[in-house]
C-alpha positions in Angstrom: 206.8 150.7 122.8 209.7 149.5 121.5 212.4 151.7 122.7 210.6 152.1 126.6 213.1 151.3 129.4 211.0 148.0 130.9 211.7 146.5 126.9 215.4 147.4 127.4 215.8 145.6 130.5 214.1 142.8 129.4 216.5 142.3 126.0 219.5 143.1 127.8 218.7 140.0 130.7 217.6 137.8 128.2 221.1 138.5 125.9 218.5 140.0 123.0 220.4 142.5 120.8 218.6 145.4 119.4 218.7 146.9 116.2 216.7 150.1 115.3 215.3 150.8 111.8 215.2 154.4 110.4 212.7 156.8 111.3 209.6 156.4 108.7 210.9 153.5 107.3 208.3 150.3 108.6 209.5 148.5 105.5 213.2 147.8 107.5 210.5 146.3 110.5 208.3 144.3 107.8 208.2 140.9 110.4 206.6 143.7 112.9 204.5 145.9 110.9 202.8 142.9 109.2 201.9 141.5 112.6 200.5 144.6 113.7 198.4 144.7 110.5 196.7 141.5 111.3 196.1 142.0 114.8 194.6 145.0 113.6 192.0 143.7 111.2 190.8 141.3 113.6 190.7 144.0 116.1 188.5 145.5 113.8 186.6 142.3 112.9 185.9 141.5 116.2 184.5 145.0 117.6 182.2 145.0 114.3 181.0 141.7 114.8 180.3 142.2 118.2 178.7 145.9 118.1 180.8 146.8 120.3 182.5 150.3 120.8 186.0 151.6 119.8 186.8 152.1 123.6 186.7 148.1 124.2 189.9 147.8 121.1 192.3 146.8 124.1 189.7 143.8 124.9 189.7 143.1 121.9 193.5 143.4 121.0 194.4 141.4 124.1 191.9 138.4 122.7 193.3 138.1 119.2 197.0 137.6 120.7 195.5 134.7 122.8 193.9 133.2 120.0 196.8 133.8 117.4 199.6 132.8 120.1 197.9 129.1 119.8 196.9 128.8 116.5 199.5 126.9 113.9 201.8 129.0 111.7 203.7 127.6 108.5 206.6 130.1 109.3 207.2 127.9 112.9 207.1 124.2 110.5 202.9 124.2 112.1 204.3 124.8 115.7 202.3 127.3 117.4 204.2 130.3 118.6 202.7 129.1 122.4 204.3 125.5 122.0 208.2 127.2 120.7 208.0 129.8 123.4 207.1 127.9 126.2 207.8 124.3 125.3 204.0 123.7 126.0 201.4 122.8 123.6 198.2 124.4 124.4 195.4 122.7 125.5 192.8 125.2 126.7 190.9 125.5 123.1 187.6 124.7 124.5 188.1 127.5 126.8 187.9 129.6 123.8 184.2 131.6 123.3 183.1 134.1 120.4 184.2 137.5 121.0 181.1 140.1 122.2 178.6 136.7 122.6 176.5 136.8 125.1 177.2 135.6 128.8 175.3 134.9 132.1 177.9 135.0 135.2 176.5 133.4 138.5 175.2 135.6 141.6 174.5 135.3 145.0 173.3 138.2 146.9 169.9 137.9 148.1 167.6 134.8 148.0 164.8 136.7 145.9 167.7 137.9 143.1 168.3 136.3 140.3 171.3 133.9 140.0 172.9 135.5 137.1 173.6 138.5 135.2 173.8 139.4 131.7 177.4 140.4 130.9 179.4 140.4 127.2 182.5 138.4 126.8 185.8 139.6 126.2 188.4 137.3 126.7 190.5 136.1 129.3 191.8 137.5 132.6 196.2 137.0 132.8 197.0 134.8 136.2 193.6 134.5 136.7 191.0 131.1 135.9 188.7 132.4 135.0 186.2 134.8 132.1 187.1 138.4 131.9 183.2 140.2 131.3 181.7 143.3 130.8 178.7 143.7 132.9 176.6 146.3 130.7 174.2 146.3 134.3 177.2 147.8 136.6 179.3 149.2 133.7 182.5 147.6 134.6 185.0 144.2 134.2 183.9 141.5 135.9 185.6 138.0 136.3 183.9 135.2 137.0 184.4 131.0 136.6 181.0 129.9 136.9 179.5 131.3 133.2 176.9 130.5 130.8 177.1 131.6 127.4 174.8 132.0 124.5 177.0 132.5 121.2 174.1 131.6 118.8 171.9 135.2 120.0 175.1 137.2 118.0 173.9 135.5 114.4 169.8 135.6 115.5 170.8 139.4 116.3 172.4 140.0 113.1 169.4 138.5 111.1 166.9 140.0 112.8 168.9 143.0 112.5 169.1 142.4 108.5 165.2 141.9 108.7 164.6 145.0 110.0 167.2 146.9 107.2 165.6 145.5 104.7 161.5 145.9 105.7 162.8 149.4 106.5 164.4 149.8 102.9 161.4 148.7 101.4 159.2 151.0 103.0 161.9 153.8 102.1 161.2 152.9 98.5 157.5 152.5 98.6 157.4 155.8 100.2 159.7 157.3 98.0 156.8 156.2 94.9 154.5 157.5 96.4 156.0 161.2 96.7 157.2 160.7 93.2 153.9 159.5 92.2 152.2 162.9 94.1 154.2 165.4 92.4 153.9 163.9 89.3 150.4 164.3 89.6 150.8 167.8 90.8 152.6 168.9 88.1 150.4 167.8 85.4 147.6 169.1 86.8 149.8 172.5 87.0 150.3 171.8 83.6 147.0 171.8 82.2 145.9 175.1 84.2 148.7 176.5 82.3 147.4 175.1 78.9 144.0 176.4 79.7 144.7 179.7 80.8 147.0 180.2 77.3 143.9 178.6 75.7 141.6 181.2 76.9 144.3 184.1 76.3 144.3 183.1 72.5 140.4 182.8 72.1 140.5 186.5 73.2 142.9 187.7 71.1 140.9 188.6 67.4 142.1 187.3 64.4 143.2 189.2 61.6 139.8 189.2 59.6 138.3 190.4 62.8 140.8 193.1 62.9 140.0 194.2 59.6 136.2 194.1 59.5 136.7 196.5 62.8 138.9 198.6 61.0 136.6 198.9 58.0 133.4 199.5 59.9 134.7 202.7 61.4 133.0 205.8 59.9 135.6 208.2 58.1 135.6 211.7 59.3 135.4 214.4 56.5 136.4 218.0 57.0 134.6 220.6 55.6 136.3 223.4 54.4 
């Protein structure tokens, strides 16, 4: 992306000279590479916060550089990078909505349909006023001014989600006892027919007195000559 012909043309109007690092080498782009580390964990923040898919990272990407182009940074004296670049502070802050929350977009079709649809939002639409959606009815981006949205049903859908783990886990375990509990049993009771049945092998094997009372009671043969 760096070395594309649109990214040439644009450093060459605006008098930007270029200087390439060597190949495998992201420690001579540190200033870069770092950034692209933090847009990347909350990249990854957001989609796992929001349940969302891997296919939505762009979304999700495009929102984080909003958010971080007008938040304060010690390297710009607590500028924002917005207010050096542009010579404009921003003032659209309470424009700004939890990634993946949930939002109702207005309708108007028919007079019996409802006035709104369920959508997710994910961020902001460029030259446009207004909320960039997913609509997970019609499967596609929606924009849309007029929205409701409902950023407190992400943490009641994580608890009840943690509920749910955790009843499950617990029935796990108890079921887990009880099958340890069953072959337990099992095998003692495998263990005592084997105890038995040696018992009853040794009763029938005689003893050595018995042995030699038997051997003593046999009659001796004498041969006549």
């Amino acid at each position: 992306e760096y070395t594309s012909d649109p990214f040439f043309e644009t450093c060459k109007r605006e008098g930007i000279t270029r200087h390439f690092s060597v190949r495998e080498t992201p420690q001579q782009n540190g200033i870069a590479e770092r950034l692209n580390r933090t847009l990347l964990e909350k990249v990854r923040c957001m989609l796992s916060q929001a349940k969302l898919h891997k296919r939505f990272w762009a979304e999700a990407l495009s929102y984080a550089c909003h958010i971080l182009n007008r938040l304060p940074s010690s390297a710009l004296n607590g500028k924002t990078p917005m207010e050096v670049w542009s010579g404009q502070i921003a003032q659209d802050y309470d424009r700004l909505r939890v990634f993946g929350c949930d939002a109702y977009y207005h309708v108007k079709e028919n007079k019996l349909d409802p006035r709104a649809r369920k959508a997710i939002f994910l961020g902001f639409n460029s030259g446009v006023k207004g909320f960039r959606l997913w609509s997970t009815e019609l499967k596609k981006v929606v924009i849309s001014r007029n929205v409701t949205f409902n950023e407190t049903h992400m943490q009641l859908r994580e608890d009840r989600k943690i509920v749910q783990e955790v009843e499950l886990a617990e029935e796990q375990t108890e079921h887990s006892r009880d099958e340890d509990k069953h072959d337990n049993e099992g095998q003692i009771s495998v263990d005592q027919e084997e105890k038995q049945e040696e018992d009853s092998m040794i009763n029938d094997v005689p003893d050595q007195e018995e042995l030699s009372l038997i051997h003593i009671s046999e009659p001796t043969r004498l041969d006549v000559i």
